[in-house]
C-alpha positions as CSV (number, residue, x, y, z in Angstrom):
1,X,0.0,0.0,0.0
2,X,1.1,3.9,-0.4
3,X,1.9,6.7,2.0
4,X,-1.5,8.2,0.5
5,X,-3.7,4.7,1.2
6,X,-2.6,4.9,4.4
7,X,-3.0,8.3,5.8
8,X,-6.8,7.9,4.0
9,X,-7.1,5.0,6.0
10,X,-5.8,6.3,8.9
11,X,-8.1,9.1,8.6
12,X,-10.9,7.3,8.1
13,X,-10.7,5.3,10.8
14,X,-10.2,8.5,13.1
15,X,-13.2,10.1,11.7
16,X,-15.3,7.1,12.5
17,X,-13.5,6.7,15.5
18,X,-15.1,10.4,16.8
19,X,-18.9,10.7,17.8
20,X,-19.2,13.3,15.2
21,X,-17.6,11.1,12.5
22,X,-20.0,7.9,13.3
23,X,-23.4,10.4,13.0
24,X,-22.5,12.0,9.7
25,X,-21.7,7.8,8.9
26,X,-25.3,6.9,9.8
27,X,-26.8,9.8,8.5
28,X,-25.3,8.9,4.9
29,X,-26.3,5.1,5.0
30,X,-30.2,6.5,6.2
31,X,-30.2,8.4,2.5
32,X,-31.8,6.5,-0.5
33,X,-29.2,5.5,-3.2
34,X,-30.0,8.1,-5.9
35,X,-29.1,10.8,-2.7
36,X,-26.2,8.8,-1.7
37,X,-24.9,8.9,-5.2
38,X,-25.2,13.0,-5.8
39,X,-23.7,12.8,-2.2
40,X,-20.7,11.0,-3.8
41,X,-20.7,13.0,-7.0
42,X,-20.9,16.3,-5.2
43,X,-18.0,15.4,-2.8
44,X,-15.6,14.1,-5.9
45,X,-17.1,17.9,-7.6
46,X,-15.7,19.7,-3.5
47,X,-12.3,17.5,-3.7
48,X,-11.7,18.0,-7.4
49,X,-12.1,22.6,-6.8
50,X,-10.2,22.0,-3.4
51,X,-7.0,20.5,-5.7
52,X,-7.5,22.7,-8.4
53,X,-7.6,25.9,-5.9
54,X,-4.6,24.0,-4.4
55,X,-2.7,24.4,-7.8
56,X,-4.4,27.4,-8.6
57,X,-3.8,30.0,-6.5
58,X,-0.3,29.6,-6.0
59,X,0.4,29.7,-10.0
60,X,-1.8,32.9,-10.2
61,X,0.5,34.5,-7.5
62,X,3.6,33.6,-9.4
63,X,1.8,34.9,-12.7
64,X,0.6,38.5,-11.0
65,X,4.3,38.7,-9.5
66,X,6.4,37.6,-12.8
67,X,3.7,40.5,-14.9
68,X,4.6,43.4,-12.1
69,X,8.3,42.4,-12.6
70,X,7.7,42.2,-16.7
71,X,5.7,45.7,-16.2
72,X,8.6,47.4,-14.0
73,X,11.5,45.3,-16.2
74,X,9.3,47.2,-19.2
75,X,8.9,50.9,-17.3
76,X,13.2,51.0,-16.6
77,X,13.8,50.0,-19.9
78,X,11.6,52.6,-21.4
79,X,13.1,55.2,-19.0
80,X,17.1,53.7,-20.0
81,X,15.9,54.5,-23.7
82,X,14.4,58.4,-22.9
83,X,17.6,59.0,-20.7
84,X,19.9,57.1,-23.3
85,X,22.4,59.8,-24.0
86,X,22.6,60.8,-20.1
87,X,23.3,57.5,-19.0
88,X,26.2,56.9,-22.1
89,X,27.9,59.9,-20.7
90,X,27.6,58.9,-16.7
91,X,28.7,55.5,-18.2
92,X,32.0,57.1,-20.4
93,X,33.0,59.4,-17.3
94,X,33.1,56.7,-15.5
95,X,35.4,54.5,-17.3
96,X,37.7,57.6,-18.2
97,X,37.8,57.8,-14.2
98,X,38.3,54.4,-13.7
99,X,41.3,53.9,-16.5
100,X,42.7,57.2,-15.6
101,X,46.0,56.7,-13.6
102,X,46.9,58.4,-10.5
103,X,46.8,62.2,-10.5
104,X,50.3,63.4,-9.2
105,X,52.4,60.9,-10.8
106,X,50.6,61.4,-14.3
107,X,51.2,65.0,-14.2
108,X,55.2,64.3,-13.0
109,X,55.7,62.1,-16.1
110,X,54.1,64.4,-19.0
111,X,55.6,67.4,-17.4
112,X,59.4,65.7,-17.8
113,X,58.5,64.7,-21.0
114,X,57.3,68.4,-21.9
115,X,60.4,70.1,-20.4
116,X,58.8,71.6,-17.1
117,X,59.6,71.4,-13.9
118,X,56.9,70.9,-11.1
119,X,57.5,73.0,-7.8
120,X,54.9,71.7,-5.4
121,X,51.3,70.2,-5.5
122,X,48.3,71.0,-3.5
123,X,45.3,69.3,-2.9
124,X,42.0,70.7,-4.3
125,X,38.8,69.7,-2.9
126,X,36.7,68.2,-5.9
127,X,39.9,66.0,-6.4
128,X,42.2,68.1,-9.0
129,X,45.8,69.1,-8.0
130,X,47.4,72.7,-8.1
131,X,50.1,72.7,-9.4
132,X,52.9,75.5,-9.4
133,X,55.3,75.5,-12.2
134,X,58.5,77.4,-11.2
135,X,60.8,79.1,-13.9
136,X,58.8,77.4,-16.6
137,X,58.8,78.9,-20.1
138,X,55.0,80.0,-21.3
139,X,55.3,77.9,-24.9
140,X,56.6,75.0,-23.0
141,X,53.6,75.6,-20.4
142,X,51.5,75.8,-22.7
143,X,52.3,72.5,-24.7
144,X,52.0,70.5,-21.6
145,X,48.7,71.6,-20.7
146,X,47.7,70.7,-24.2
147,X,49.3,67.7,-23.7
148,X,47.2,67.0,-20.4
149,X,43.8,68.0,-22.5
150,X,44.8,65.8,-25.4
151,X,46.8,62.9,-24.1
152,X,45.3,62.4,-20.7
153,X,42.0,64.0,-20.5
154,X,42.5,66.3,-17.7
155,X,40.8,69.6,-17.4
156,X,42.9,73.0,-16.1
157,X,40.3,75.1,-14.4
158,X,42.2,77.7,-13.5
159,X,45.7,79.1,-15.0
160,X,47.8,82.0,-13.6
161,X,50.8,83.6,-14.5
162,X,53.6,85.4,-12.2
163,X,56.1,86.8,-14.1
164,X,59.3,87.7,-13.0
165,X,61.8,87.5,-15.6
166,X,61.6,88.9,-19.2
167,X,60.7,87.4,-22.6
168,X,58.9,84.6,-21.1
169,X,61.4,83.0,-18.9
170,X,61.7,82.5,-15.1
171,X,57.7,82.5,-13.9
172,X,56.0,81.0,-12.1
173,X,52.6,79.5,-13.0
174,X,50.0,78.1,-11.0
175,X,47.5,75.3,-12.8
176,X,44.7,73.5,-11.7
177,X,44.1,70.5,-13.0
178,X,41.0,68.4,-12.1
179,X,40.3,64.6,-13.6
């Protein structure tokens, strides 16, 4: 016999076991057989909605949750395609930032490689360095912060000059440079 067979039988015999169990019992055998029939019929028609409801119910959850995830899935990707060009420029700053070496030591190297020579740095607060260039020649200045704008992608939000020699030699100039 199966697990099922026997929890039905064990059922059974609790139900006629109870006082309530045994009336119900006699109260079936006292009806007619056409009525003990439709009693039959009408409590396969109850078990049969009980398992389908049993089935039911839970799939109909799952379908009302998977369509609110469709319809939100559906609403974000609508909103990704109105706010396309936004998000491909949050995206490309992003991976300039993250491929972008370190500040100081970025600046160190093109500036050798331009011909100046860094005095000090100081830190700005949105990130960027300032950056003082001391006895520096303007054209040679100049090239390296094109350099910076071309090369590495680095803005100079700021640029002053202190001269104190002639023709272009011997200043000081102070940049800032943010990522």
């Amino acid at each position: 016999m199966s697990t099922f067979q026997l929890a039905f039988e064990r059922c059974e015999i609790l139900l006629l076991e109870s006082s309530f169990g045994q009336h119900m019992l006699a109260a079936y055998r006292r009806l007619p057989d056409r009525d003990q029939r439709w009693v039959w019929v009408l409590s396969i028609a109850a078990g049969a909605a009980l398992l389908l409801l049993l089935l039911l119910v839970p799939a109909g959850r799952y379908a009302l949750g998977a369509m609110q995830a469709y319809q939100r899935a559906n609403a974000d990707y609508h909103w990704l395609l109105a706010h396309q060009e936004q998000a491909g420029q949050i995206a490309a700053v992003r991976r300039a930032a993250a491929e972008r070496p370190d500040l100081q030591p970025t600046l160190l190297t093109s500036a050798k490689g331009s011909g100046v020579r860094i005095g000090r740095f100081e830190s700005l607060a949105d990130g960027g360095l300032r950056v003082w260039l001391e006895g520096a020649n303007f054209v040679a200045a100049m090239t390296w912060i094109d350099n910076l704008r071309a090369r590495y992608q680095l803005h100079v939000s700021r640029f002053e000059v202190d001269a104190k020699g002639s023709a272009g030699n011997g200043m000081v100039i102070r940049v800032d440079v943010a990522p």
